[in-house]
Each structure stands twice: as C-alpha cells, then as structure tokens.
C-alpha positions, 0 to 999 in steps of 0.5 A, a space after each residue: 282701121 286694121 279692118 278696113 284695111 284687110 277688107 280693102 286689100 283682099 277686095 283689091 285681091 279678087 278684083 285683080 284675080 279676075 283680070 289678071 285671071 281673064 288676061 292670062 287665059 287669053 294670053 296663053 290660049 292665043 295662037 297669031 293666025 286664028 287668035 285661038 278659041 276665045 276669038 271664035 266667041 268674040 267674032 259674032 258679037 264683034 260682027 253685030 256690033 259692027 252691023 248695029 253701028 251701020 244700021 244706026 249711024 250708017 257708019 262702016 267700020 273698017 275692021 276686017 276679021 283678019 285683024 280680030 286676033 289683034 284686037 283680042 291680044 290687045 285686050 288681053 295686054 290691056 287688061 293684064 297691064 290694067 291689073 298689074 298696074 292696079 295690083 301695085 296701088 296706081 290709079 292709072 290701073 283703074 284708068 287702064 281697066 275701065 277703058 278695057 271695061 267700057 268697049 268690052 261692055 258694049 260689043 260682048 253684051 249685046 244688049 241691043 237684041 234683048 227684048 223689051 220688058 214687055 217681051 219678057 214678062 210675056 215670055 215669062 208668064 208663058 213659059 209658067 203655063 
C-alpha cells in the first residue's frame, strides 16, 4: 500500500510540473500589448481554427487578434489555477485542467489538415524509394 501510495504522489508530481511548468512559461513570457512570443505560435493555429468552423458551420467567430494576448494569459491562469488546485488533492483541479485541455486540443493540433491514412502511407512508402 505504502507503494501505491509513492507511485500515485510522484505521478500527481509530474503531471502538476508540466502544467504548472507550461503556465509558468506563459506567465513570465507575457508582455499585454503583443502577448509575447508563445502568441506568435498560437495565432495561426487560432486563425485556422477559426476559418475551419467557418468553413464548416458558416459560423464567424467574433474573435479579433487584438484580443489573443487575453485568451493566452487566460489560459495560462487557467492552467496554473488547474494545477495548483490539482496539487493540493481538489477534484475541481481535474475539472479545471480538462477544460483547459479540451479547447486547447482542438485549436493547437490542427488535426483536420492531416492527411488521410492512405496519404501517408503513400507518402511514407515514397520517401523509402
């Protein structure tokens, strides 16, 4: 038991480290008029994140770039708050974490401009010749 116990504390460590680590970055890399470097990352993939609703749904997202150092320090409070909350053994860290997770997921892999299984097999295949 005394075991399962180290296990679960040093995983509950390292999963708090990367978070808490990922918000730290954010947090001290933040400048409020451009948002700092981690926003020049985040806009493309925010901007075709946004194009690709519109070109699904035909629904505009009213988001303008002037606004994305704000949702960047957002999320970076999010997932500080997330793992603190996590660290002291509150389930509502957990809660707060996976709705960090879960939009971040989705805007930052773009997984919608990957290739199809065939593509990459071909592409695979072709790159061995």
């Amino acid at each position: 038991m005394v075991k399962s116990n180290l296990v679960t504390t040093f995983g509950r460590a390292l999963f708090i480290a990367v978070f808490a680590g990922s918000a730290f970055e954010k947090i001290t890399n933040f400048d409020k008029v451009t948002g700092g470097p981690l926003t020049s990352l985040m806009a493309p993939k925010l901007d075709a994140f946004i194009s690709k609703v519109h070109e699904l749904t035909g629904f505009d997202i009213p988001i303008p770039k002037s606004s994305y150092p704000q949702i960047l320090l957002t999320a970076a409070v999010c997932e500080a708050f997330g793992a603190i909350l996590f660290g002291m053994d509150i389930a509502f860290g957990a809660v707060v974490l996976i709705i960090f997770i879960i939009p971040t997921s989705v805007i930052m892999h773009n997984f919608w401009e990957a290739p199809t299984p065939q593509v990459r097999f071909i592409n695979k295949a072709s790159s061995n010749l």
